[in-house]
PDB file of N, CA, C and O in Angstrom:
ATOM      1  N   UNK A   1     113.533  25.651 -29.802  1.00  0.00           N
ATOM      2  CA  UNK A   1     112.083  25.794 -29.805  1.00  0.00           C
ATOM      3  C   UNK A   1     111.451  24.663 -30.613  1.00  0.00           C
ATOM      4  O   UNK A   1     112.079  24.170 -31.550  1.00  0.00           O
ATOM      5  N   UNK A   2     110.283  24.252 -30.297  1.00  0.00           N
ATOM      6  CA  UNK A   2     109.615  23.228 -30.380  1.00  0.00           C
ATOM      7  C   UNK A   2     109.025  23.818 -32.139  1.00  0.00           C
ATOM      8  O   UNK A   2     108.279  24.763 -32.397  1.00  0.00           O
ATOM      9  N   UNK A   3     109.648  22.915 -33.015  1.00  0.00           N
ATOM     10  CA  UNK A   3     108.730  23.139 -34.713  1.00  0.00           C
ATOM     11  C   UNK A   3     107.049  22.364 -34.576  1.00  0.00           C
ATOM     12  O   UNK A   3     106.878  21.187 -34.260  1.00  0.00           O
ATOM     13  N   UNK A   4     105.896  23.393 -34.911  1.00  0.00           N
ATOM     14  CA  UNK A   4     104.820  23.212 -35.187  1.00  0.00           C
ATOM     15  C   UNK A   4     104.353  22.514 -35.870  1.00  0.00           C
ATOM     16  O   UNK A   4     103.205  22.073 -35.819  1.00  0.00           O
ATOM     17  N   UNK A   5     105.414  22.235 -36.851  1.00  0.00           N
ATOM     18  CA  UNK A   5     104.854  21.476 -38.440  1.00  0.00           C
ATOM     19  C   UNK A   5     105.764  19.848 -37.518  1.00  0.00           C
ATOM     20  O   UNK A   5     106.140  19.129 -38.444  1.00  0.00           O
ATOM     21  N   UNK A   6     106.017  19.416 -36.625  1.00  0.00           N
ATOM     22  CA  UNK A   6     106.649  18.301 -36.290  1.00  0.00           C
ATOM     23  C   UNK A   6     105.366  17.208 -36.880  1.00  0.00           C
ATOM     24  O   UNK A   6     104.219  17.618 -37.061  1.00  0.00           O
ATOM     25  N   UNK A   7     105.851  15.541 -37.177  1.00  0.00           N
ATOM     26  CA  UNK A   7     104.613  15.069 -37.319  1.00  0.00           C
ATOM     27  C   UNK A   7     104.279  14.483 -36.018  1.00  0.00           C
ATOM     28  O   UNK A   7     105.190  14.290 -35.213  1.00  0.00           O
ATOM     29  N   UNK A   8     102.742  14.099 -35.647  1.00  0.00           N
ATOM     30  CA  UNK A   8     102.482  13.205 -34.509  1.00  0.00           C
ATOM     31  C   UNK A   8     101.281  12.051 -34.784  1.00  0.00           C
ATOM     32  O   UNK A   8     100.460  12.217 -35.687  1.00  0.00           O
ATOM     33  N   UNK A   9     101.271  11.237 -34.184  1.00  0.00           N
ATOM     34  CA  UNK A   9     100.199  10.351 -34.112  1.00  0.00           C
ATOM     35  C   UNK A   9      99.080  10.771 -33.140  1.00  0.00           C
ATOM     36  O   UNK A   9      99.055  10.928 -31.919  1.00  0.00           O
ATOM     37  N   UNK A  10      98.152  10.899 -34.130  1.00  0.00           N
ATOM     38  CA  UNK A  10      96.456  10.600 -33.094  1.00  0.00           C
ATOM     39  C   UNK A  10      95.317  10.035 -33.280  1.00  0.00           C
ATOM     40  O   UNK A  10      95.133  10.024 -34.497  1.00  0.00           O
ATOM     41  N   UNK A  11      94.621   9.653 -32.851  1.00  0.00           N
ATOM     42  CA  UNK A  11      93.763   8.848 -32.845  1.00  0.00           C
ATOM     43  C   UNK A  11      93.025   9.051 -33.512  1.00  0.00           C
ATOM     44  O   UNK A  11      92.941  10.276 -33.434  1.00  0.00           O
ATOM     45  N   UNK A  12      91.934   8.557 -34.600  1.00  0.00           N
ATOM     46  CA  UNK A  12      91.196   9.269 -35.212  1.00  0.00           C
ATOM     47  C   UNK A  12      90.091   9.567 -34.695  1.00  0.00           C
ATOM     48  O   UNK A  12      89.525  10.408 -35.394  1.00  0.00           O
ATOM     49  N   UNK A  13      89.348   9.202 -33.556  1.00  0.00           N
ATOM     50  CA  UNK A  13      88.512   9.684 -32.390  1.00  0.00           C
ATOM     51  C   UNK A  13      88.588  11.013 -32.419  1.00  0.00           C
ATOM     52  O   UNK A  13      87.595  11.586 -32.867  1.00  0.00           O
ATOM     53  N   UNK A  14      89.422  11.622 -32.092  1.00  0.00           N
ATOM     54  CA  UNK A  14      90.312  12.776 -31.830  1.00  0.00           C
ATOM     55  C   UNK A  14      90.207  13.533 -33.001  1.00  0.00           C
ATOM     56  O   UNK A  14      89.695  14.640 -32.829  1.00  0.00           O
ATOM     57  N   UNK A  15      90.666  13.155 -34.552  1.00  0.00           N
ATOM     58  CA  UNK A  15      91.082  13.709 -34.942  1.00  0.00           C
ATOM     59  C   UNK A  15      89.180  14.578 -35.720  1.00  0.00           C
ATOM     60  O   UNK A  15      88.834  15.699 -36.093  1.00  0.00           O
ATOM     61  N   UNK A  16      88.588  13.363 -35.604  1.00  0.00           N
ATOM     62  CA  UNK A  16      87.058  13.350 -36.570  1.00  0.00           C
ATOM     63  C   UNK A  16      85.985  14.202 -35.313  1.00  0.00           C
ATOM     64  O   UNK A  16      84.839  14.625 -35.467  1.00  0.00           O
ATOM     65  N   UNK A  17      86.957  14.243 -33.955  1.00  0.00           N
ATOM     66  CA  UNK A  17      86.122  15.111 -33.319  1.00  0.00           C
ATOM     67  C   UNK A  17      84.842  14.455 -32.664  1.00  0.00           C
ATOM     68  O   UNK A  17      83.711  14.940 -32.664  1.00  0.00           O
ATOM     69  N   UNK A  18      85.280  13.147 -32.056  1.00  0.00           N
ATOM     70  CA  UNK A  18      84.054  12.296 -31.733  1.00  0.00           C
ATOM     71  C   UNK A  18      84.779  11.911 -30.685  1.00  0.00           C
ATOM     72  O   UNK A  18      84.281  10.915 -30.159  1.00  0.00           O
ATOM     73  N   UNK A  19      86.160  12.444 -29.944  1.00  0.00           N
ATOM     74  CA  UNK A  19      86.523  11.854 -28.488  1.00  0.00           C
ATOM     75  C   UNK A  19      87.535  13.033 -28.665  1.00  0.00           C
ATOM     76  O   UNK A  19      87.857  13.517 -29.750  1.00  0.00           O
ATOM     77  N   UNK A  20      88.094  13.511 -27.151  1.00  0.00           N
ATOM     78  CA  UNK A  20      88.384  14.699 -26.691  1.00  0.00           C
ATOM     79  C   UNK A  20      90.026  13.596 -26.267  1.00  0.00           C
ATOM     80  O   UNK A  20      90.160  12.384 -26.101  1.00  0.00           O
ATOM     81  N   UNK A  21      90.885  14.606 -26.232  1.00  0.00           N
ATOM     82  CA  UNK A  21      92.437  13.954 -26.078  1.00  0.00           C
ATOM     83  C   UNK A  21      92.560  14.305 -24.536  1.00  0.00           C
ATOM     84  O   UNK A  21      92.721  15.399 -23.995  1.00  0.00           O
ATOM     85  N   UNK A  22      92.445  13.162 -24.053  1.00  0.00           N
ATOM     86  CA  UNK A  22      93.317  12.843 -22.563  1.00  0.00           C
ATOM     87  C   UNK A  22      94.118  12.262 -22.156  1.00  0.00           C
ATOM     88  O   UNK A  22      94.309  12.196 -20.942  1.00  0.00           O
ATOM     89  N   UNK A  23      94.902  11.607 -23.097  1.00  0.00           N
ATOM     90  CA  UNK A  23      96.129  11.032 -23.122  1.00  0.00           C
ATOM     91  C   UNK A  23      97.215  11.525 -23.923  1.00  0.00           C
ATOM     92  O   UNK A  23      97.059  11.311 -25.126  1.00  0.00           O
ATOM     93  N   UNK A  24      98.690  12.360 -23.473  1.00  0.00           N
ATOM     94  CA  UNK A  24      99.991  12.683 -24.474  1.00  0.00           C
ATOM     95  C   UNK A  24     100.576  12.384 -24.070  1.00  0.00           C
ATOM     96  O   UNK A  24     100.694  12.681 -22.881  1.00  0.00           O
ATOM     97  N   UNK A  25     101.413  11.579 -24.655  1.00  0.00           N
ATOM     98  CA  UNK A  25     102.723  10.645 -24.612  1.00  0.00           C
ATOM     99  C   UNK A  25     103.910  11.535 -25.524  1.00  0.00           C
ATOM    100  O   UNK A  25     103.646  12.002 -26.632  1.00  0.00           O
ATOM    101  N   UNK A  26     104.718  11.621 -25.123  1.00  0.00           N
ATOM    102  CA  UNK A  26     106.324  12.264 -25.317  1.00  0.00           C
ATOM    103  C   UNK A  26     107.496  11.201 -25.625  1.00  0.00           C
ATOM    104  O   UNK A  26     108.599  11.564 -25.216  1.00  0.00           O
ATOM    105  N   UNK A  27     107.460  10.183 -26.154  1.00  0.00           N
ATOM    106  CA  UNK A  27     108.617   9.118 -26.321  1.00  0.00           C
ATOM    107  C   UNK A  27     110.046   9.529 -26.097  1.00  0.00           C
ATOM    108  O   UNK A  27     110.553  10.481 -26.689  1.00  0.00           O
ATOM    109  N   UNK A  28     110.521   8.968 -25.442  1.00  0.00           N
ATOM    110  CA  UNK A  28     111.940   9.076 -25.132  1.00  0.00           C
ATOM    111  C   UNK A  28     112.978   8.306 -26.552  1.00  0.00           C
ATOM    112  O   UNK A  28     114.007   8.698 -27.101  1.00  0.00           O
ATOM    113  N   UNK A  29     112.160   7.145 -26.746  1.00  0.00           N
ATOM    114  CA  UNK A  29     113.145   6.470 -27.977  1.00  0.00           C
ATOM    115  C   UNK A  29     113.652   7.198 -29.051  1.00  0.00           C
ATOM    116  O   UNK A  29     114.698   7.120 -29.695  1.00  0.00           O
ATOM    117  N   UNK A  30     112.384   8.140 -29.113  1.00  0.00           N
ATOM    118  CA  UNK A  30     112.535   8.574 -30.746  1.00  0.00           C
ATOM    119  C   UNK A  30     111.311   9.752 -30.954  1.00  0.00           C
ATOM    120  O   UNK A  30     110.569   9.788 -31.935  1.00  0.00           O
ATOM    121  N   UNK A  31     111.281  10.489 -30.066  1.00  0.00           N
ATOM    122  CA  UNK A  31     110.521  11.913 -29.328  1.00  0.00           C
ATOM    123  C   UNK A  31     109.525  11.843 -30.567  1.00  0.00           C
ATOM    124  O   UNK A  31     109.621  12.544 -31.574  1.00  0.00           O
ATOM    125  N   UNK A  32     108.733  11.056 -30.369  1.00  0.00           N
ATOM    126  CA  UNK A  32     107.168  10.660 -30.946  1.00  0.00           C
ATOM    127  C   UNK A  32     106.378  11.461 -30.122  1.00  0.00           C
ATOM    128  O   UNK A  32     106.747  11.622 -28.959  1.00  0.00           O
ATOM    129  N   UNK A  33     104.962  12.193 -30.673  1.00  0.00           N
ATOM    130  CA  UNK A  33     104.397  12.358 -29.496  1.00  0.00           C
ATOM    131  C   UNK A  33     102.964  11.885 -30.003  1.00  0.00           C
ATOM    132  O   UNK A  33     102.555  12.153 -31.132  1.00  0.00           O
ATOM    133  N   UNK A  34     102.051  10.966 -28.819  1.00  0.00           N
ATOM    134  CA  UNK A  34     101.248  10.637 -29.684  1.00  0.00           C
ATOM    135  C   UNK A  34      99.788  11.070 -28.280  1.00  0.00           C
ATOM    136  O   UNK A  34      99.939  11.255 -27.072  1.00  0.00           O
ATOM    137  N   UNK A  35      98.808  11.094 -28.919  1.00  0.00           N
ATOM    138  CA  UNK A  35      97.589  12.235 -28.883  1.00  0.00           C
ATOM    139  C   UNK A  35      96.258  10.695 -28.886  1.00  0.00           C
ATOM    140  O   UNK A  35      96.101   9.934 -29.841  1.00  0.00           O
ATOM    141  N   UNK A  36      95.565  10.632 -27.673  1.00  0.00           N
ATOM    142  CA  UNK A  36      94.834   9.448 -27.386  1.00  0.00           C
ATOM    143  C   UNK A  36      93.694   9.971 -26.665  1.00  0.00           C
ATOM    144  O   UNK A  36      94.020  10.715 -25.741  1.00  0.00           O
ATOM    145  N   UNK A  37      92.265   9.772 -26.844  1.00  0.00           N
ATOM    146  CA  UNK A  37      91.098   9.800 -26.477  1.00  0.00           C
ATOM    147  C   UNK A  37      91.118   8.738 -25.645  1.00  0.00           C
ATOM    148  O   UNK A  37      92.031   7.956 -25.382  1.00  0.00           O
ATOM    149  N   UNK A  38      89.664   8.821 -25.144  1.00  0.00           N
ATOM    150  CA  UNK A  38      89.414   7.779 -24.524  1.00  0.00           C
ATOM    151  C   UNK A  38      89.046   6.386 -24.538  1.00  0.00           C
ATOM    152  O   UNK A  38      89.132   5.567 -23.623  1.00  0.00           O
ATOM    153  N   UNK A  39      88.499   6.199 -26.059  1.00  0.00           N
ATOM    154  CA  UNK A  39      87.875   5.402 -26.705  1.00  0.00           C
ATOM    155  C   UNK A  39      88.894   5.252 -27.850  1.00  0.00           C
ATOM    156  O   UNK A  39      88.452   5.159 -28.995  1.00  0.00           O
ATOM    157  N   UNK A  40      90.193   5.222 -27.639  1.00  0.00           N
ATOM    158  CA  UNK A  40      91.647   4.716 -28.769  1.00  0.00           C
ATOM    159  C   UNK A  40      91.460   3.255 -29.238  1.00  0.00           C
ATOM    160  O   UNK A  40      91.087   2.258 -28.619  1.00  0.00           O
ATOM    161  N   UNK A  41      91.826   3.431 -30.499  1.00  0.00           N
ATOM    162  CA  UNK A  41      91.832   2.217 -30.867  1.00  0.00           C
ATOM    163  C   UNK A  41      93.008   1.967 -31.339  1.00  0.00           C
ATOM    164  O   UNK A  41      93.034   2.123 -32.560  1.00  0.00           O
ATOM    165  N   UNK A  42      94.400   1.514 -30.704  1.00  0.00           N
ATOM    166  CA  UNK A  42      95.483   1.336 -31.151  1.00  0.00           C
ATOM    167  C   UNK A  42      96.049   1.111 -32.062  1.00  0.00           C
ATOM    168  O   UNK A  42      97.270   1.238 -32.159  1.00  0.00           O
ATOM    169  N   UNK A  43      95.098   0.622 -33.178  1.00  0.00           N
ATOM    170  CA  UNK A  43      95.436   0.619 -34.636  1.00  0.00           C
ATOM    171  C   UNK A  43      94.703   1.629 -35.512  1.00  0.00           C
ATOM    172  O   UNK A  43      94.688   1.615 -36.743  1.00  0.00           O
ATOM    173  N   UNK A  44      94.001   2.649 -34.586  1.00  0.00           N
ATOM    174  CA  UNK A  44      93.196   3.159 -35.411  1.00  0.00           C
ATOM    175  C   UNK A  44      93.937   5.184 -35.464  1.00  0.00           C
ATOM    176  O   UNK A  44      93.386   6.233 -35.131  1.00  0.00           O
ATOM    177  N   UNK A  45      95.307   4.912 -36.025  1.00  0.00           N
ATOM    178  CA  UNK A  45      95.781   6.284 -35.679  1.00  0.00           C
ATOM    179  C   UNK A  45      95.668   7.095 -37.366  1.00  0.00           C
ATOM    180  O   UNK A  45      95.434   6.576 -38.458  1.00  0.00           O
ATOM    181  N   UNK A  46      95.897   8.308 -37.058  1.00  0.00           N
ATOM    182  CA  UNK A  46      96.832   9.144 -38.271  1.00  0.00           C
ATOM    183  C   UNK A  46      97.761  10.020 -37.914  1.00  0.00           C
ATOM    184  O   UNK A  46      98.001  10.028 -36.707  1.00  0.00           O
ATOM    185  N   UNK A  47      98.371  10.770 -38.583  1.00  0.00           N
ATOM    186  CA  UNK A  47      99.762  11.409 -38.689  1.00  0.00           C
ATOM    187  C   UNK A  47      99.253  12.940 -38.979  1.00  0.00           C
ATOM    188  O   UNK A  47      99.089  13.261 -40.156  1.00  0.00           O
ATOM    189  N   UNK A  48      98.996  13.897 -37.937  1.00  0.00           N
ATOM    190  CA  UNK A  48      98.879  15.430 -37.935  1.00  0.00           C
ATOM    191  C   UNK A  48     100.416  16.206 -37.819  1.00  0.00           C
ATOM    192  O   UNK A  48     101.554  15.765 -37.664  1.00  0.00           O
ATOM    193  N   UNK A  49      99.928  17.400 -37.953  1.00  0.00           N
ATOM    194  CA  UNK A  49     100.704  18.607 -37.001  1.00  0.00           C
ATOM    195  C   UNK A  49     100.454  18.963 -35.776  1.00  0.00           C
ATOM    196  O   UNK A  49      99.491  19.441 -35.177  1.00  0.00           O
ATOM    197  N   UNK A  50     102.165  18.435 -35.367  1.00  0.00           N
ATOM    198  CA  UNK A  50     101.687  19.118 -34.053  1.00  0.00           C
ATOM    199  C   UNK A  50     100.359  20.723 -33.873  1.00  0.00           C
ATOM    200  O   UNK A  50      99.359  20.939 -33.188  1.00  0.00           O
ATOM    201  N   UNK A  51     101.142  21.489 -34.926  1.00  0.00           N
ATOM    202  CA  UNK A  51      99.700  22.800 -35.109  1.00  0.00           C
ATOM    203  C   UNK A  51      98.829  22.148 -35.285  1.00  0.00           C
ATOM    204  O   UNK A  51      98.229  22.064 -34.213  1.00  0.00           O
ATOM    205  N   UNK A  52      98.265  21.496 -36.152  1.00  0.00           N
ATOM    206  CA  UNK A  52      96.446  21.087 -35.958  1.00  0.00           C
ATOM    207  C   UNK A  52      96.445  20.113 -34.625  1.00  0.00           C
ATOM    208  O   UNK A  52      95.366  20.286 -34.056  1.00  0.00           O
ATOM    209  N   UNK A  53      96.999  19.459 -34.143  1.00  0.00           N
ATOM    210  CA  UNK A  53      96.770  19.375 -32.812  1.00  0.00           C
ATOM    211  C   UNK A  53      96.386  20.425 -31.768  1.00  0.00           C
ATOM    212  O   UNK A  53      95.307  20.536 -31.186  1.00  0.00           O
ATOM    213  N   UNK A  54      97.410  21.120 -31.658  1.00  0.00           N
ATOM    214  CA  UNK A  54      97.133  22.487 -30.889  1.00  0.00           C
ATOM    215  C   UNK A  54      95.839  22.823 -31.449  1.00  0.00           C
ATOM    216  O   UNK A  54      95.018  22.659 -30.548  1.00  0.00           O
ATOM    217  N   UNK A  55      95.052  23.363 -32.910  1.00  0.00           N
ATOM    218  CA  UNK A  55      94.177  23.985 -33.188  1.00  0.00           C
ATOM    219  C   UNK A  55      92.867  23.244 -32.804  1.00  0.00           C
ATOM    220  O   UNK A  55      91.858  23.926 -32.622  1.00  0.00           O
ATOM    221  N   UNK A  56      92.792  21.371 -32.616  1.00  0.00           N
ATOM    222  CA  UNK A  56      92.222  20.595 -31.835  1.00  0.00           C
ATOM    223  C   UNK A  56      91.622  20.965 -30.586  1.00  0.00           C
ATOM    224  O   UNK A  56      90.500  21.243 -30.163  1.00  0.00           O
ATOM    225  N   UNK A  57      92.545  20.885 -30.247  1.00  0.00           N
ATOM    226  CA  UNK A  57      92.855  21.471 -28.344  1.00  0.00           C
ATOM    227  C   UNK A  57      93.548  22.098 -27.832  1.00  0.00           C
ATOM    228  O   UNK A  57      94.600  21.572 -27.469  1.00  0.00           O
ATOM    229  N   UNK A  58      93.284  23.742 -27.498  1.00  0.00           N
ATOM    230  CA  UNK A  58      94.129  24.520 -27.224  1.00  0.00           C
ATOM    231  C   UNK A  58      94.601  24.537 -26.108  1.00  0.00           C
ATOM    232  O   UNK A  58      95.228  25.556 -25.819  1.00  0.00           O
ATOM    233  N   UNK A  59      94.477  23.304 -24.925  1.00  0.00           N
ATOM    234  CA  UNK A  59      94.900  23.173 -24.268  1.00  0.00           C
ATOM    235  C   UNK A  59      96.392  22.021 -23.801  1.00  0.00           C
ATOM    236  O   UNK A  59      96.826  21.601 -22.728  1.00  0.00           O
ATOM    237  N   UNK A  60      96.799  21.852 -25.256  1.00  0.00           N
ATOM    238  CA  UNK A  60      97.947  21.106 -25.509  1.00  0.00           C
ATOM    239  C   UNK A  60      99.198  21.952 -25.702  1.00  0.00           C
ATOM    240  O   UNK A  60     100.365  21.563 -25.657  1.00  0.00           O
ATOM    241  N   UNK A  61      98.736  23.196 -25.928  1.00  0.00           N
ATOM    242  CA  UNK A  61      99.686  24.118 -26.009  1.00  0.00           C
ATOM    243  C   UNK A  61     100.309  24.523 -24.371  1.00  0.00           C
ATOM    244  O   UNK A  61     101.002  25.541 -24.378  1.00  0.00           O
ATOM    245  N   UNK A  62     100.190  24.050 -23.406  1.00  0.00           N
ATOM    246  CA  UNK A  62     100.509  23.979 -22.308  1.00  0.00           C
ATOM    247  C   UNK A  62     101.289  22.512 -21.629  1.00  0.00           C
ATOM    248  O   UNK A  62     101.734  22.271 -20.507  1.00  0.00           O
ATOM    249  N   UNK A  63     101.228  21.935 -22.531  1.00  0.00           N
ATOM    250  CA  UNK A  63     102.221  20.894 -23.117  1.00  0.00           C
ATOM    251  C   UNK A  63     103.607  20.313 -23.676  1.00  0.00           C
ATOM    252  O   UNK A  63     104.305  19.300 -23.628  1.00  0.00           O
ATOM    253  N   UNK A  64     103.554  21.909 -24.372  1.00  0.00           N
ATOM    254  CA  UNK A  64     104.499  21.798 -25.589  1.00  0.00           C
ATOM    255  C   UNK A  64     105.927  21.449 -24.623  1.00  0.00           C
ATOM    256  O   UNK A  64     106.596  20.459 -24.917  1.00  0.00           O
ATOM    257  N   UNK A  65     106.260  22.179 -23.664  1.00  0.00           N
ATOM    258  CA  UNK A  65     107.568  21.970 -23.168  1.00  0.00           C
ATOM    259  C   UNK A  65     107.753  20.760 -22.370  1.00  0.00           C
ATOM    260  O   UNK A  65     108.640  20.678 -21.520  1.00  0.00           O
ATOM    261  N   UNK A  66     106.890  19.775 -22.643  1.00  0.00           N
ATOM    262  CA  UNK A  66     106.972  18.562 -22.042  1.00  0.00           C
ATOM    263  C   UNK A  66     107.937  17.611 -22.472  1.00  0.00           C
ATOM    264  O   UNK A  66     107.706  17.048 -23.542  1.00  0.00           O
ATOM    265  N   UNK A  67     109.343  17.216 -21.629  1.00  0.00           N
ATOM    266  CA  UNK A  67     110.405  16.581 -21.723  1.00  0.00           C
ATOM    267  C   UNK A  67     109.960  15.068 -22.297  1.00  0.00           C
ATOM    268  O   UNK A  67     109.001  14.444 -21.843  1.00  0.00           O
ATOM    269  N   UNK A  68     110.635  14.699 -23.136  1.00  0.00           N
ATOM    270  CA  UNK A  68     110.973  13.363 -23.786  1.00  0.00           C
ATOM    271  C   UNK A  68     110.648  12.236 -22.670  1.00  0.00           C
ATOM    272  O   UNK A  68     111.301  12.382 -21.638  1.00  0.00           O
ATOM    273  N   UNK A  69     109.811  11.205 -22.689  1.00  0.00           N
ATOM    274  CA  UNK A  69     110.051  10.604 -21.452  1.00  0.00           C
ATOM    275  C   UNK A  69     108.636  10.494 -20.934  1.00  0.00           C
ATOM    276  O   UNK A  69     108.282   9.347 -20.659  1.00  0.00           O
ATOM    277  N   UNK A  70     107.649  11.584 -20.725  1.00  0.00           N
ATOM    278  CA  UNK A  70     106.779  11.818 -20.084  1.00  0.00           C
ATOM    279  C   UNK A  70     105.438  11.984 -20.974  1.00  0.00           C
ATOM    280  O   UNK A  70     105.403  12.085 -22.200  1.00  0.00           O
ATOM    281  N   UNK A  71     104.178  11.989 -19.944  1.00  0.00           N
ATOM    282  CA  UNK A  71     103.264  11.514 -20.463  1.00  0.00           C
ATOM    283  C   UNK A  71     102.002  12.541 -19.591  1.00  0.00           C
ATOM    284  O   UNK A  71     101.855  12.541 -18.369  1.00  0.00           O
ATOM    285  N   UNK A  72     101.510  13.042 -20.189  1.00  0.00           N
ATOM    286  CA  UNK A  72      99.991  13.999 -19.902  1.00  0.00           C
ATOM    287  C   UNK A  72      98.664  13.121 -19.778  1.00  0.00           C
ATOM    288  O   UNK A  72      98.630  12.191 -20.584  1.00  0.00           O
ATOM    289  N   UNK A  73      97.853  13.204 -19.150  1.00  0.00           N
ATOM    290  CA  UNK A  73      96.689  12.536 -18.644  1.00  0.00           C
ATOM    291  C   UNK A  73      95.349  13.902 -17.998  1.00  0.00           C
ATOM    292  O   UNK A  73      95.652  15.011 -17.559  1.00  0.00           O
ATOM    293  N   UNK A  74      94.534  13.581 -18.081  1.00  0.00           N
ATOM    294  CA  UNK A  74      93.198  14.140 -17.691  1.00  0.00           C
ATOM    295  C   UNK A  74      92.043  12.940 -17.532  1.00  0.00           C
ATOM    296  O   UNK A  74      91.946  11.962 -18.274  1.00  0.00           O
ATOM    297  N   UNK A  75      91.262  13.226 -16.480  1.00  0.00           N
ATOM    298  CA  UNK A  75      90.187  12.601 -16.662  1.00  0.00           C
ATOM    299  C   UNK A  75      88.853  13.084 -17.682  1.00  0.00           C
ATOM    300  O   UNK A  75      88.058  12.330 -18.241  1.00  0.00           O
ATOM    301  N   UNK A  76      88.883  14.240 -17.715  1.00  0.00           N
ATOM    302  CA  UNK A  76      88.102  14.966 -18.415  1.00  0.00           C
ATOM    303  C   UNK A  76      88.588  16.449 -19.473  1.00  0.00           C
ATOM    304  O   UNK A  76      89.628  17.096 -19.351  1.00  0.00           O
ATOM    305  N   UNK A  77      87.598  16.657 -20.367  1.00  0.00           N
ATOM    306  CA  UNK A  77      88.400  17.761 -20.956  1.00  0.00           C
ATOM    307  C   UNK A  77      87.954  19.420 -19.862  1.00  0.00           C
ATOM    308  O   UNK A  77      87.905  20.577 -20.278  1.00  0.00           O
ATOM    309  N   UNK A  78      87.834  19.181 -19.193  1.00  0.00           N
ATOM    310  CA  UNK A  78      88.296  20.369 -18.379  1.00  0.00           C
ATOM    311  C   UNK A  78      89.177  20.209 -16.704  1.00  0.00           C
ATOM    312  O   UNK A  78      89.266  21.077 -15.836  1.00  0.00           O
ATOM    313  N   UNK A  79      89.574  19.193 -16.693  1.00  0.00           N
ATOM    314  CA  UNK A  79      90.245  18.628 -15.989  1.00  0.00           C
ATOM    315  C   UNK A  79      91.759  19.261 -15.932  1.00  0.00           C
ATOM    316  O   UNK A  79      92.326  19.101 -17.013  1.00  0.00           O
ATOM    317  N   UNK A  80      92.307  19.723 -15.264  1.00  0.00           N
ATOM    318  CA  UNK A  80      94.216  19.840 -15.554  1.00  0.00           C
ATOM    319  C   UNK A  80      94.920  18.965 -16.022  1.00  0.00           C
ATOM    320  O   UNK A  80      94.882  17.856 -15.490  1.00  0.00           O
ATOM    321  N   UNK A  81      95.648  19.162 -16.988  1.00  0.00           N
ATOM    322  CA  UNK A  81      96.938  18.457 -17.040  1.00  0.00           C
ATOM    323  C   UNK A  81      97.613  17.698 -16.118  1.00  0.00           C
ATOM    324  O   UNK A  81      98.290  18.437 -15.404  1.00  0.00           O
ATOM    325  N   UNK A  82      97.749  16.240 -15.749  1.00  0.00           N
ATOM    326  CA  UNK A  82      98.595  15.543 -14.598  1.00  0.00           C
ATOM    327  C   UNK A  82      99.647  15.401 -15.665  1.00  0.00           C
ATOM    328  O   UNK A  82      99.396  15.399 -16.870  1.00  0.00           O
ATOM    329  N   UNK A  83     101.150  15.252 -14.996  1.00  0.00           N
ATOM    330  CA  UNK A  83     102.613  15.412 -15.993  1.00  0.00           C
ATOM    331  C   UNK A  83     103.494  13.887 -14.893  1.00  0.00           C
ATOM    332  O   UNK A  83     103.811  13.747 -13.712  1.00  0.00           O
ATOM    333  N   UNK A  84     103.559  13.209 -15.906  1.00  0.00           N
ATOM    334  CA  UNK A  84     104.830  12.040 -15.007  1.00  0.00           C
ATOM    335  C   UNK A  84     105.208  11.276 -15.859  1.00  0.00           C
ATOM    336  O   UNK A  84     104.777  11.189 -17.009  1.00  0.00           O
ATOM    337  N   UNK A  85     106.085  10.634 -15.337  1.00  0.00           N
ATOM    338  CA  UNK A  85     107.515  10.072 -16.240  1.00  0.00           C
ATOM    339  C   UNK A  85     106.504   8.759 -16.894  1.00  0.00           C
ATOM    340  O   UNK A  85     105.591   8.267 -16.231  1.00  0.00           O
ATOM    341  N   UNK A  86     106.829   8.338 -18.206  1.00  0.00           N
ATOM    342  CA  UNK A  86     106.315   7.482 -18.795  1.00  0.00           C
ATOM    343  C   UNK A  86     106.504   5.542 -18.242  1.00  0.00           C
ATOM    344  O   UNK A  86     105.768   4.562 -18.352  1.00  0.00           O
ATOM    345  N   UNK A  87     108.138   5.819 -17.545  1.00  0.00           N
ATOM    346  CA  UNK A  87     108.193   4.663 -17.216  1.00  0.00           C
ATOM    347  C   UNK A  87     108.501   4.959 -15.660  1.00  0.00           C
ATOM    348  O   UNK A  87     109.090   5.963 -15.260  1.00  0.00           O
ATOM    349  N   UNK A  88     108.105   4.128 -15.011  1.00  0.00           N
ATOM    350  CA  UNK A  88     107.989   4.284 -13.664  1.00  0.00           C
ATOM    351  C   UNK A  88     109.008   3.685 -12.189  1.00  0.00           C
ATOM    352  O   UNK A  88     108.668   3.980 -11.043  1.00  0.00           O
TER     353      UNK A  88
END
């Protein structure tokens, strides 16, 4: 089972609540998972819980069993979950 307290990277968009997460990435190298708005600024991350992620967006919790490798996308925050392999 997936630990809550894991750490992850997200954007601070995301985190300050000024951009909604439509991008999750699952790393295969080294099972990172990192949490991206729309307006990311690639240097502009911090280091949560996976739980305050979830408490973010409770729609990441439909996520959680997402294999190493793969990557979550939405166009919008009420949009579904799209699920596919990170490298193509």
């Amino acid at each position: 089972m997936l630990d809550l307290n894991t750490a992850v990277l997200c954007t601070k968009g995301v985190v300050l609540r000024k951009d909604y997460i439509l991008f999750v990435f699952h790393y295969e190298e080294d099972g990172i998972w990192e949490f991206k708005g729309s307006s990311s600024d690639e240097t502009d991350y911090c280091v949560l819980s996976l739980e305050e992620i979830v408490d973010l967006d409770n729609s990441i919790s439909s996520l959680l069993s997402m294999d190493e490798g793969f990557f979550a996308r939405r166009n919008s925050i009420t949009d579904k979950w799209i699920i596919s392999p990170i490298h193509t």
